[in-house]
C-alpha positions as a Markdown table, in Angstrom:
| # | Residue | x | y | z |
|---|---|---|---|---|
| 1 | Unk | 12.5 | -6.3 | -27.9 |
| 2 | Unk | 15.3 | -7.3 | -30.3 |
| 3 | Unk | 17.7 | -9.6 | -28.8 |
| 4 | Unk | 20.6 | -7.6 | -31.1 |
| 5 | Unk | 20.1 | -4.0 | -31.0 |
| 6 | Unk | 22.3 | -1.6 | -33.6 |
| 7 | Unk | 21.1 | 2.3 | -32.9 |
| 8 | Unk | 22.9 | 4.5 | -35.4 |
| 9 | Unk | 26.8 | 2.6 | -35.1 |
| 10 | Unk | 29.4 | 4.0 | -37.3 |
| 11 | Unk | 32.6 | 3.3 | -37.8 |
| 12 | Unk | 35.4 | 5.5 | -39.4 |
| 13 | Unk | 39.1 | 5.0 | -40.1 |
| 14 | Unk | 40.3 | 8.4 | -41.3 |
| 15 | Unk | 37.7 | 10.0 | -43.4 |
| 16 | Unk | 36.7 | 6.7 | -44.4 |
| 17 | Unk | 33.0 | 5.5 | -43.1 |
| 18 | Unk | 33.6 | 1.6 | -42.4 |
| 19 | Unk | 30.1 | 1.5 | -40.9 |
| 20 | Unk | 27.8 | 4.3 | -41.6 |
| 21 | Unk | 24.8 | 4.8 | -39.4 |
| 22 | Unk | 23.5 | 1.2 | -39.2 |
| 23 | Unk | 20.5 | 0.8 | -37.6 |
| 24 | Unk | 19.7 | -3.5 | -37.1 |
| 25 | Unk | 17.7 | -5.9 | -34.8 |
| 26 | Unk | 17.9 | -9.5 | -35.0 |
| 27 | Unk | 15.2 | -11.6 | -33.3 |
| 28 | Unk | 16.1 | -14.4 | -30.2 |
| 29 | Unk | 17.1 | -17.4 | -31.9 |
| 30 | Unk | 17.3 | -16.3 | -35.7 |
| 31 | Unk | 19.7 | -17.3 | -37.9 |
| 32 | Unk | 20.9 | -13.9 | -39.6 |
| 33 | Unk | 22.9 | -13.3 | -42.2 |
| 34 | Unk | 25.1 | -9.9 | -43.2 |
| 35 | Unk | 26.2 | -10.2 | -47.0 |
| 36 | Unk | 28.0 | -7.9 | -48.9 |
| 37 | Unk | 30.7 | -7.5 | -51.0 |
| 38 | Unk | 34.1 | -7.3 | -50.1 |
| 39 | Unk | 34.7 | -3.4 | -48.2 |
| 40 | Unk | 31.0 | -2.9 | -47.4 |
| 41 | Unk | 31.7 | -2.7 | -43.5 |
| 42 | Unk | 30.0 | -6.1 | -43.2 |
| 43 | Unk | 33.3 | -7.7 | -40.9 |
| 44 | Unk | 33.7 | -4.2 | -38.9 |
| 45 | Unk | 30.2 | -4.2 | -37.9 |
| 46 | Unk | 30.3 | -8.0 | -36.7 |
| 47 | Unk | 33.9 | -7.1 | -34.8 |
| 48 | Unk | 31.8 | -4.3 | -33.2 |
| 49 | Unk | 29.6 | -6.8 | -31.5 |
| 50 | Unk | 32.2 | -9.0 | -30.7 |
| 51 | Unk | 34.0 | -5.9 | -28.7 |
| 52 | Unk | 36.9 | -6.3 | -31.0 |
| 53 | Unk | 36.3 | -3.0 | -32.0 |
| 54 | Unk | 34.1 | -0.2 | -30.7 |
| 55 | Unk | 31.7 | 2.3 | -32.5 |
| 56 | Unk | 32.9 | 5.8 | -32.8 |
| 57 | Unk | 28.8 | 6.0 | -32.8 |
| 58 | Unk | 25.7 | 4.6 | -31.7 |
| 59 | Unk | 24.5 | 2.0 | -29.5 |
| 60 | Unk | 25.3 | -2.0 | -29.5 |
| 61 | Unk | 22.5 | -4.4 | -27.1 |
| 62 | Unk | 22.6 | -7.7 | -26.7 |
| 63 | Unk | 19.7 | -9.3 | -24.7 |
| 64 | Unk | 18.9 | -5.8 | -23.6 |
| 65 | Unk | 22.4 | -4.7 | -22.0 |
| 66 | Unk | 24.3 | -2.2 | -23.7 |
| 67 | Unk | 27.9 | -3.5 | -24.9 |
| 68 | Unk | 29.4 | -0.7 | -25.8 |
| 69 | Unk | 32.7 | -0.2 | -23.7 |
| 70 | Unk | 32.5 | -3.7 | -22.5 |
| 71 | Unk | 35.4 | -5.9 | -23.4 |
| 72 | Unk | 35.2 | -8.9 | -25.9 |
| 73 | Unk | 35.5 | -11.7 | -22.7 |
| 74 | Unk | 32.9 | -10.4 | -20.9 |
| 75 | Unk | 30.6 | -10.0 | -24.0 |
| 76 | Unk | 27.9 | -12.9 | -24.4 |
| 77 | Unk | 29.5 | -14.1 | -27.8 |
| 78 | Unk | 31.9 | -16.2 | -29.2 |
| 79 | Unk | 33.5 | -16.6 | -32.6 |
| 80 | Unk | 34.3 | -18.9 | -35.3 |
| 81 | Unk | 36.6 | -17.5 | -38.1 |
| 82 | Unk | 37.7 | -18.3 | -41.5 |
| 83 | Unk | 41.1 | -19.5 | -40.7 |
| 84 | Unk | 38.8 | -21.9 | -37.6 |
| 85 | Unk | 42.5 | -20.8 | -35.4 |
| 86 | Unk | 42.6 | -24.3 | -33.7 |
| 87 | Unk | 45.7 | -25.0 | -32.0 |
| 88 | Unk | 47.3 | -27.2 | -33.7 |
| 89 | Unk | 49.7 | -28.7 | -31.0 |
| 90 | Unk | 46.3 | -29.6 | -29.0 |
| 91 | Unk | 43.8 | -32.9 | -29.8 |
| 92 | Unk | 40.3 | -32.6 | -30.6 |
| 93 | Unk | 39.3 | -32.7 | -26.9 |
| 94 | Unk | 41.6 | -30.1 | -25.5 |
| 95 | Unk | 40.9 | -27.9 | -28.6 |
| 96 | Unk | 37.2 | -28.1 | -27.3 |
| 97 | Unk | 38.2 | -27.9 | -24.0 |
| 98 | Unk | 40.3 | -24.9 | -24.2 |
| 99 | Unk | 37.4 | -22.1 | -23.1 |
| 100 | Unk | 36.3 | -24.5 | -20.4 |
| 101 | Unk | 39.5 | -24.6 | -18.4 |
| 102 | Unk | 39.4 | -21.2 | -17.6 |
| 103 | Unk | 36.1 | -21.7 | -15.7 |
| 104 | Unk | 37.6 | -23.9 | -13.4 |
| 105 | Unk | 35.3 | -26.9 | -13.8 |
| 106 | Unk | 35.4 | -29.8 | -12.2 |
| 107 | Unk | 37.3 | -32.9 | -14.4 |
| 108 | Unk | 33.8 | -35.2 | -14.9 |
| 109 | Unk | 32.0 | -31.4 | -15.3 |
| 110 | Unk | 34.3 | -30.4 | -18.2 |
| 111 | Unk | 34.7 | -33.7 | -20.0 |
| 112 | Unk | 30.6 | -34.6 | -20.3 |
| 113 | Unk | 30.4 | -30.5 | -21.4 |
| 114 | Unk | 33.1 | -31.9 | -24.1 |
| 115 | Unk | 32.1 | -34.7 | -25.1 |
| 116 | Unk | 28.7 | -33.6 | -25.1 |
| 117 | Unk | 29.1 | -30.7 | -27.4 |
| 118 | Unk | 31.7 | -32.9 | -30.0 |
| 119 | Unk | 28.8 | -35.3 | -30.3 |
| 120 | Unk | 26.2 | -32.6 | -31.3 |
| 121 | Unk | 29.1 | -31.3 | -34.1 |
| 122 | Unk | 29.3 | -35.0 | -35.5 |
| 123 | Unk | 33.2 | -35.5 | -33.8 |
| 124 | Unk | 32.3 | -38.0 | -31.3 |
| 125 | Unk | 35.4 | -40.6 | -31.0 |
| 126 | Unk | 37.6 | -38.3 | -32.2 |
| 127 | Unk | 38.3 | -36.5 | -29.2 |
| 128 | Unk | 42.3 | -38.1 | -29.0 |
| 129 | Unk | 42.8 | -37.2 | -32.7 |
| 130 | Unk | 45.6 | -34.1 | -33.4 |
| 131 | Unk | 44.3 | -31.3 | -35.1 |
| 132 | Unk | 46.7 | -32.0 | -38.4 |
| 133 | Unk | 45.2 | -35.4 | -38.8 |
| 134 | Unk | 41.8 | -33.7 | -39.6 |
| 135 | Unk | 39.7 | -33.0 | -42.8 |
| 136 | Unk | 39.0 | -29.0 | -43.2 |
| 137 | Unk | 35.4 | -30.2 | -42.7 |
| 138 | Unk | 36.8 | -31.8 | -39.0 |
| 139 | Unk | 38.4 | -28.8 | -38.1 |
| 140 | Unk | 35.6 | -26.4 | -39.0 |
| 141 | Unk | 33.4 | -28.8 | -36.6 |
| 142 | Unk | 35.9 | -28.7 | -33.8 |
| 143 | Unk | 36.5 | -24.6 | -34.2 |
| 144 | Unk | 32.5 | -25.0 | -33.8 |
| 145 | Unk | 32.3 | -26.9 | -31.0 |
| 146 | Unk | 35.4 | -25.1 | -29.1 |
| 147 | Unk | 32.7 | -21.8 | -29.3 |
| 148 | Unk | 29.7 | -23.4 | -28.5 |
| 149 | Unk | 30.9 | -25.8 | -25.7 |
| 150 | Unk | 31.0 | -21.8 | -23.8 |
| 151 | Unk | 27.3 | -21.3 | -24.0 |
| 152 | Unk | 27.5 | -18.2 | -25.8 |
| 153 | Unk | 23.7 | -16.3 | -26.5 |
| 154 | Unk | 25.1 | -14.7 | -29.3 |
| 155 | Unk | 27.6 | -17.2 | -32.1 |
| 156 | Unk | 29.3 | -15.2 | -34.8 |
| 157 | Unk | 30.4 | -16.4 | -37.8 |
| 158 | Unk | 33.2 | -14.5 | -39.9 |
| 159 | Unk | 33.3 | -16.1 | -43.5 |
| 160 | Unk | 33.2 | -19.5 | -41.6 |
| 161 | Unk | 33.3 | -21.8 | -44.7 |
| 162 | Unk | 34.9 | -19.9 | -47.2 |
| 163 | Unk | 38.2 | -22.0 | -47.4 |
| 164 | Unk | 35.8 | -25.3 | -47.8 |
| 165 | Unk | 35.9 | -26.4 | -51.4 |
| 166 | Unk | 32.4 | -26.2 | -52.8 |
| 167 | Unk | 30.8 | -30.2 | -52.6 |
| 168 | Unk | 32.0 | -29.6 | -48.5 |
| 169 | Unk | 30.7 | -25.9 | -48.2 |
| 170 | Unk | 27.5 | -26.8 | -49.3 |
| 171 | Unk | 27.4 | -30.0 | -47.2 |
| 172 | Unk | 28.6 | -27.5 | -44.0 |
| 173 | Unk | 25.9 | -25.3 | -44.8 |
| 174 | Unk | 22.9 | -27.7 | -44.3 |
| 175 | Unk | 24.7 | -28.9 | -41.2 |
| 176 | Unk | 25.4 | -25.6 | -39.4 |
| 177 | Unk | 21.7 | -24.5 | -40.4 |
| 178 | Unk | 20.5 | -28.2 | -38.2 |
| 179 | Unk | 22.8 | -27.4 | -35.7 |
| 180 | Unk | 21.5 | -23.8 | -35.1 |
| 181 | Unk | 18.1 | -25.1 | -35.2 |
| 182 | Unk | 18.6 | -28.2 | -32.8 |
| 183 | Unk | 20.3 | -25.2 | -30.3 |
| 184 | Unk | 18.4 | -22.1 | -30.8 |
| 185 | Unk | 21.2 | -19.9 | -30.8 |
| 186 | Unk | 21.2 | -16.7 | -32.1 |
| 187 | Unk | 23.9 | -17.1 | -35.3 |
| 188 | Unk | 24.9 | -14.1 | -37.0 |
| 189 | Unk | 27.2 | -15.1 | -40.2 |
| 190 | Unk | 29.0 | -12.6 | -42.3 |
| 191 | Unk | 29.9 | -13.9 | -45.8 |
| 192 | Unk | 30.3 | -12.0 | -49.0 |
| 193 | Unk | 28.6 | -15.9 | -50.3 |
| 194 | Unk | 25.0 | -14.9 | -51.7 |
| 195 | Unk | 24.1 | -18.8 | -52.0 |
| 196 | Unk | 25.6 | -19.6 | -48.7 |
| 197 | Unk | 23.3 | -16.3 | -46.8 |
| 198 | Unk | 20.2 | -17.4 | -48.6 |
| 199 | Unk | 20.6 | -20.9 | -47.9 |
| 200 | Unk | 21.1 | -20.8 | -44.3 |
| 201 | Unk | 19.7 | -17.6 | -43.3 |
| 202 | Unk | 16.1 | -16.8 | -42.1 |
| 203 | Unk | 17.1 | -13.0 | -42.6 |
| 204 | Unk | 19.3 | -11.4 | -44.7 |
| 205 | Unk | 20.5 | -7.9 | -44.3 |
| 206 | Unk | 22.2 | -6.5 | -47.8 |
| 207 | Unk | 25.2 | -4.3 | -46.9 |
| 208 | Unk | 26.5 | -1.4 | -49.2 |
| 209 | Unk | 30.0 | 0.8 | -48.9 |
| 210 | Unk | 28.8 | 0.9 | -45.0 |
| 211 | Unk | 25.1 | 0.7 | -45.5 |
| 212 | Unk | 22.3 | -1.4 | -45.1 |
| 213 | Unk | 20.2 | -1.1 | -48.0 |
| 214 | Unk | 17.3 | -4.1 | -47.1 |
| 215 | Unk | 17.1 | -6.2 | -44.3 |
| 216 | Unk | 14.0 | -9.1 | -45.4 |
| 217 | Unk | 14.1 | -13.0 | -45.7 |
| 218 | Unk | 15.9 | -14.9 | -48.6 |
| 219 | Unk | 12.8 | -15.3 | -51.1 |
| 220 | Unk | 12.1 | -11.6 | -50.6 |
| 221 | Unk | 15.1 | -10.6 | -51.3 |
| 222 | Unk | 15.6 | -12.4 | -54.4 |
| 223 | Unk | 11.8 | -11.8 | -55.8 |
| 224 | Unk | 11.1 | -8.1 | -54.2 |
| 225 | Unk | 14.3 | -6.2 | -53.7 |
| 226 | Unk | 14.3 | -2.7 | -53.5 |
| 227 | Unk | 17.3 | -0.8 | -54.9 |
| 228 | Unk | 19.2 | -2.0 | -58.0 |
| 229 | Unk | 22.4 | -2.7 | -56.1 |
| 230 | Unk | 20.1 | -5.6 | -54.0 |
| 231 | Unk | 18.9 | -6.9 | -57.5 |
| 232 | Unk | 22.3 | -7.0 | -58.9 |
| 233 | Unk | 23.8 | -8.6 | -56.1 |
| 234 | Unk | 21.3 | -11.8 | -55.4 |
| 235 | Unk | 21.8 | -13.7 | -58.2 |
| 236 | Unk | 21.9 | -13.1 | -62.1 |
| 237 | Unk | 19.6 | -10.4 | -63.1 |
| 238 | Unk | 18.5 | -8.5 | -66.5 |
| 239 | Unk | 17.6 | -4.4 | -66.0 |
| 240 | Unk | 15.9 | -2.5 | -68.5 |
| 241 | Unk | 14.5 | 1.1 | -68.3 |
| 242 | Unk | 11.5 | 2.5 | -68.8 |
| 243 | Unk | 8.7 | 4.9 | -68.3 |
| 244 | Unk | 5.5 | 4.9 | -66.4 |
| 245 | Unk | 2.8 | 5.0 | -69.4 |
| 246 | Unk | -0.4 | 4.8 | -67.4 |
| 247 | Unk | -2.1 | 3.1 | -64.2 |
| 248 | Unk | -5.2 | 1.1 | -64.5 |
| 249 | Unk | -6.2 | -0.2 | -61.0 |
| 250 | Unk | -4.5 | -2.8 | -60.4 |
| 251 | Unk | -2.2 | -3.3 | -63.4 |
| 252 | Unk | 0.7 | 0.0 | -64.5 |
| 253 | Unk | 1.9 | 0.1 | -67.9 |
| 254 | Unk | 4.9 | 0.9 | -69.0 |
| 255 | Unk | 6.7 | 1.8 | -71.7 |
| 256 | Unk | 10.2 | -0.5 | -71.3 |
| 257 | Unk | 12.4 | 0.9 | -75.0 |
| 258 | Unk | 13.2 | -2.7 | -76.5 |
| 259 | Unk | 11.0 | -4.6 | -74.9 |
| 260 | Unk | 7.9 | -2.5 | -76.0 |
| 261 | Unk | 5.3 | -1.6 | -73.5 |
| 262 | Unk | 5.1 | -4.1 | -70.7 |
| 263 | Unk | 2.1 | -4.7 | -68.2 |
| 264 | Unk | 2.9 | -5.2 | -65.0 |
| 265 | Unk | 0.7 | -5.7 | -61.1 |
| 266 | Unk | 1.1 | -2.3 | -59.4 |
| 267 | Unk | 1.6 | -4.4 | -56.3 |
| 268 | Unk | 5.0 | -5.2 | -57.9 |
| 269 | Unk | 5.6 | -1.0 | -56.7 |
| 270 | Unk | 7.6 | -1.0 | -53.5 |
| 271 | Unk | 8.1 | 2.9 | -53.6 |
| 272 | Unk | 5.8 | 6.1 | -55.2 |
| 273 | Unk | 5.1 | 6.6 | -58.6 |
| 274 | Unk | 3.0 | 8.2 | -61.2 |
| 275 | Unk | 2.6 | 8.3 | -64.9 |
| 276 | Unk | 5.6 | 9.8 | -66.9 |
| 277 | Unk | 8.3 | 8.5 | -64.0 |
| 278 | Unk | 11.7 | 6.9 | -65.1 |
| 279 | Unk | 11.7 | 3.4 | -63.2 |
| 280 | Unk | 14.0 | 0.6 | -63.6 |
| 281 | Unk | 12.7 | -3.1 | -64.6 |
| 282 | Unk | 15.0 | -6.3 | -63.8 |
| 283 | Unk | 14.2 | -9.3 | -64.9 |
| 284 | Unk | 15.7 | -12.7 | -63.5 |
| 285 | Unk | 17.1 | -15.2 | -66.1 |
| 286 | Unk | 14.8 | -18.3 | -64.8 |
| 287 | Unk | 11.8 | -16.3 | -65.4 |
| 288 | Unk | 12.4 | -15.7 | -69.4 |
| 289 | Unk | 11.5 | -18.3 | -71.4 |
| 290 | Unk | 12.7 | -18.6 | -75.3 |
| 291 | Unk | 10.0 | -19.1 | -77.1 |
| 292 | Unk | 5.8 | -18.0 | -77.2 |
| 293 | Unk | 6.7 | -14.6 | -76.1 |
| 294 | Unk | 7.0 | -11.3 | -78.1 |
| 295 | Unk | 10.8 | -9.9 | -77.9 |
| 296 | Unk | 12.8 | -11.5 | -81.2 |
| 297 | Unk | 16.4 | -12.5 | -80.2 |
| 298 | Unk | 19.3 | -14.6 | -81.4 |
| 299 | Unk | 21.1 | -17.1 | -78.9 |
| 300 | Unk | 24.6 | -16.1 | -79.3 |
| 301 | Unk | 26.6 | -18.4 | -76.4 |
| 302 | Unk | 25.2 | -21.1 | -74.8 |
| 303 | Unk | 26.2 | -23.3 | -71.8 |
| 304 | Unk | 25.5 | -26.4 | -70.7 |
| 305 | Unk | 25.3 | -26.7 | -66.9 |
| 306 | Unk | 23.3 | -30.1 | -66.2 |
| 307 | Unk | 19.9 | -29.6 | -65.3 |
| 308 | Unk | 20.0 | -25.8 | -66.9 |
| 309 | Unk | 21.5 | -24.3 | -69.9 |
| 310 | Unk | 22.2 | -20.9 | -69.9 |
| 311 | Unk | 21.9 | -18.3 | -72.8 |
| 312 | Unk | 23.2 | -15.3 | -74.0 |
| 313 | Unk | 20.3 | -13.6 | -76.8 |
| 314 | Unk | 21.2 | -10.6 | -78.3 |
| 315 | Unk | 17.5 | -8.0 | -79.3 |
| 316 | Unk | 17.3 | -5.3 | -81.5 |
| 317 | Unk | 18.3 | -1.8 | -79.8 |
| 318 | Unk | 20.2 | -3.5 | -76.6 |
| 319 | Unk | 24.1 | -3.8 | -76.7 |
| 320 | Unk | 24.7 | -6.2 | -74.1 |
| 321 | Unk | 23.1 | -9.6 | -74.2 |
| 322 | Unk | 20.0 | -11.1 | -72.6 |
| 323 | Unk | 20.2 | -13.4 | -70.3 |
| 324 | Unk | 18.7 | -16.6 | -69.5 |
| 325 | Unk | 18.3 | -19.6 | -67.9 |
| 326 | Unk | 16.2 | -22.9 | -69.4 |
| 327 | Unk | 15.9 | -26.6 | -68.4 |
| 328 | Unk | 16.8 | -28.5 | -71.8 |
| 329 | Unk | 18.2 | -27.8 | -75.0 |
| 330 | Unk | 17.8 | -23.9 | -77.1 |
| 331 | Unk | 15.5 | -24.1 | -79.3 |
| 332 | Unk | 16.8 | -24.1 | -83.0 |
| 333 | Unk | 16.9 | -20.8 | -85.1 |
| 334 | Unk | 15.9 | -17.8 | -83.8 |
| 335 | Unk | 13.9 | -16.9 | -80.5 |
| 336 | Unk | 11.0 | -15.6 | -78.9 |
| 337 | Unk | 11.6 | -14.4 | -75.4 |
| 338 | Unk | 8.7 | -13.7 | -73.3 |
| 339 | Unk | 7.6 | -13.5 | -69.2 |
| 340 | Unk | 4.8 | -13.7 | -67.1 |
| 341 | Unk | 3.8 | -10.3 | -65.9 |
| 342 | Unk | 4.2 | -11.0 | -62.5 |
| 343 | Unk | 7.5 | -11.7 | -62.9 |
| 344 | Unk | 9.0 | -8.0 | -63.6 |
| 345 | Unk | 10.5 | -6.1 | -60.5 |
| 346 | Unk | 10.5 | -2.7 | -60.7 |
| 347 | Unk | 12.9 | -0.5 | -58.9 |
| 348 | Unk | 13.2 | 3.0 | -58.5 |
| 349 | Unk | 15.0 | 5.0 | -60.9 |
| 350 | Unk | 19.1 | 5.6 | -59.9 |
């Protein structure tokens, strides 16, 4: 049994579907991820579990009791926002505390729970310190700790690092991914961040104008996604078209307009074909290399981004640009782009 259940939710403001039939189960202890862009329902469906917000539709579990129609306090969540919504006229420790006090602990009970939970979130010491004398990186820990200091089964995370500046996001990212693991809470982010779900996340689910289009882990997702909208939205990606020529056990053949006819594993398939079908091809920039292949090009803008350079090469019959990623410099004159076989995803037609 999944420890979060979604059976059919929607959501609708007006005639507008928020959430749109979701069905979703997220294992005991996972770290799960719900990306999307911006207006894909990804925030409604996570204020749904938290009871902030109830389904017009369908079915929420947690742990195998059904939440819907219970209230967000009684719900076994808590949440940590963007904004982290620390009180700023509180200290560290009575920030943390906060949840606690409600439960009428005893004074010894509630400060080891305290000072317990701001050692785990790397804030020990720090417990007299006011809330405007902190780093954002201090106050993301203590907006952290003030949730988890409640032993919630389920933490939810709304865009939790997206006012960090980059060099700290992606130092808050390995830290929150050791601090789920060292728990074993069940963590359920929302972020619109591809690099942020599929470096913390042990599953993804891919949301679209209230949809879920693929739920799968990280490397899945990026080398076998299913639709066109989960290829162009995890990471940088090249689509051609082309036909179905012919299948020969375990190899297809296709004929792909300007980059000729390609051979591709039929493994690579993730849906039903046969010979004379339209099918999409995407191609990720890392996988094209610029010279010893057969497709003529001409770099036309280059960038230099340390350990990578990336290229724009304009072929014969395309209008917009190829692109690609390469470790050192372009090659001089013009180029040769080819690919290992393996490394074209098809997609079905759209």
């Amino acid at each position: 049994m999944a420890f979060l259940s979604l059976s059919k939710v929607s959501k609708r403001f007006g005639d507008f579907a928020a959430v749109d039939g979701v069905d979703l189960e997220v294992p005991r202890g996972a770290f799960f991820a719900l990306l999307g862009p911006s207006g894909c329902g990804k925030t409604t469906l996570l204020r749904m579990i938290a009871g902030f917000a109830q389904p017009d539709e369908g079915i929420i579990a947690i742990d195998g009791a059904m939440m819907n129609g219970v209230p967000a306090n009684l719900r076994p969540t808590n949440m940590v926002f963007q904004s982290y919504a620390i009180f700023p006229h509180l200290n560290v420790f009575d920030n943390v505390a906060y949840g606690l006090r409600k439960e009428r602990l005893g004074k010894e009970a509630l400060r080891a729970r305290v000072e317990a939970m701001l050692a785990t979130v790397r804030l020990e010491g720090l417990g007299a310190r006011r809330a405007d004398e902190l780093s954002g990186g201090q106050r993301q820990r203590v907006a952290l700790a003030r949730a988890l200091v409640k032993q919630p089964k389920l933490l939810l995370l709304d865009e939790p690092l997206g006012a960090l500046d980059k060099r700290l996001r992606q130092a808050m990212q390995v830290e929150l991914r050791a601090l789920q693991k060292s728990l074993g809470i069940t963590f359920l982010l929302v972020t619109h961040d591809q690099e942020e779900a599929l470096s913390m996340a042990d599953q993804v689910a891919v949301m679209s104008g209230g949809k879920i289009l693929q739920v799968a882990s990280p490397r899945e997702l990026y080398e076998r996604p299913k639709c066109r909208a989960v290829a162009d939205f995890i990471g940088e990606v090249n689509f051609f078209h082309a036909t179905v020529k012919s299948i020969d056990g375990d190899s297809v053949t296709a004929n792909a307009g300007v980059l000729g006819l390609v051979t591709l594993p039929r493994a690579n398939f993730t849906f039903p074909f046969a010979p004379g079908d339209h099918i999409l091809l995407a191609l990720r920039p890392e996988r094209i290399t610029l010279s010893g292949g057969t497709v003529a090009g001409e770099i036309i803008a280059a960038s230099f981004l340390g350990e990578r350079s990336h290229y724009q090469v304009k072929i014969a019959g395309r209008a917009e640009p190829v692109f690609v990623a390469s470790p050192g410099a372009a090659p001089q004159g013009p180029v040769m782009l080819g690919w290992q076989p393996e490394s074209l995803i098809s997609l079905p037609f759209e």
